[in-house]
N, C-alpha and C positions, 0 to 999 in steps of 0.2 A: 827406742828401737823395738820392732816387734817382735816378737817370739814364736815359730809356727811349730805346732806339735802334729805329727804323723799321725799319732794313736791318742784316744782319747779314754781314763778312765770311767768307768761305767758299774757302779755301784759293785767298787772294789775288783772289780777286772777289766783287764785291757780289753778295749773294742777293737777289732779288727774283724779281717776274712778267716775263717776256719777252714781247716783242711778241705773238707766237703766241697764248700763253696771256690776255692779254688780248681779244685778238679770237674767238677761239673762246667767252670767256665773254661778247663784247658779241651775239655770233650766237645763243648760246641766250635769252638775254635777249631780243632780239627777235623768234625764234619763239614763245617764251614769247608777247608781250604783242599778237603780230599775232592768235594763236589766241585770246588775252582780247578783241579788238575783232571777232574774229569771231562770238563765242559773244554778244557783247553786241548786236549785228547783228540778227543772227537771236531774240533778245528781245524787240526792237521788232517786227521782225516777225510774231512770235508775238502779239504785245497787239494789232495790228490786225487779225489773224485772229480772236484772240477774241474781238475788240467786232462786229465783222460777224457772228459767231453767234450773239452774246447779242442785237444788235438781231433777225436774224432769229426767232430761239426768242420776240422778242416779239411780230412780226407773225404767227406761227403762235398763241398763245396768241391774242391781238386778235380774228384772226378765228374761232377755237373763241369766246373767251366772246362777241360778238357771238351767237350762233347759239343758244348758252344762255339769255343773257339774252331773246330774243326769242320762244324758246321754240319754234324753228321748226323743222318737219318737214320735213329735207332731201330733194328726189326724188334720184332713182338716177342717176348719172350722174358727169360730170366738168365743173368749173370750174376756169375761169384769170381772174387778175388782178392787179391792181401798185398796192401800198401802199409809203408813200415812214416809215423810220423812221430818225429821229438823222438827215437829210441825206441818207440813201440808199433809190435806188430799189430795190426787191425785188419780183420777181416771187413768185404765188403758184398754187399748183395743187391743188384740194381734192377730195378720190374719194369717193363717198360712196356704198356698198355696200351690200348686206341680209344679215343675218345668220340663222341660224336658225331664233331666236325673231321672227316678224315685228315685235312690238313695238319693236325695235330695227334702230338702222341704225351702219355705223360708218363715222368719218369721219377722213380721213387726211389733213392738210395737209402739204405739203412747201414749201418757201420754198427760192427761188434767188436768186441775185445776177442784176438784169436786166440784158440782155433775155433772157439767156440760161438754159437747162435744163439744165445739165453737170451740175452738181455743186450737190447738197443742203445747204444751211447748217443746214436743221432738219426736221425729220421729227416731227410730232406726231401723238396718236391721240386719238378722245373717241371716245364712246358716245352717238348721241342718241335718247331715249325717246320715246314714241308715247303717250300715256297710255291706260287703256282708259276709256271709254266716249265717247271726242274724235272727232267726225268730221275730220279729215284726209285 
């Protein structure tokens, strides 16, 4: 039968880890696992940045196909307004410009977190057509 020894003598002292040596390894170990709860952190915060831009990217969508389905010839100018999606209020601001061809207009919705205009959650673009022989 074998025998296994833990500790090994070493010219009259036991060989093992010294204090030192264990605490220098308990210190990387917990910058190690502080930087894991950091990174993990900042994950959730990321997942609620991304749902705030998928709801907005849907109130920009909302109000493009609104405008499709109605079929409506938007005049020139600029609109503001606030559509509430998933619980949240979003402001909105839609530019609607003339292009070349008069048959056409383009239409730029931007979506912000309200009340506020800082910072764009979504930026979308459509095209809306004039058909010809349509008085409009």
């Amino acid at each position: 039968m074998k025998e296994y020894r833990v500790a090994h003598w070493h010219r009259g002292r036991l060989a093992g880890f010294t204090l030192i040596e264990v605490l220098v390894a308990l210190a990387i170990i917990s910058i190690a696992l502080l930087a894991a709860l950091r990174v993990a952190g900042q994950g959730t915060t990321n997942v609620s940045e991304l749902r705030t831009r998928l709801l907005a990217g849907w109130v920009a969508e909302n109000i493009l196909a609104e405008h499709r389905a109605r079929g409506d010839w938007l005049p020139l100018g600029i609109n503001r307004g606030k559509e509430r999606e998933g619980g949240i209020e979003f402001a909105w601001r839609r530019e609607v410009v003339s292009t070349p061809n008069p048959a056409f207009r383009r239409v730029d919705v931007f979506v912000f977190m309200a009340p506020e205009d800082a910072r764009v959650l979504a930026h979308f673009t459509a095209f809306a057509v004039n058909p010809p022989n349509t008085a409009r």
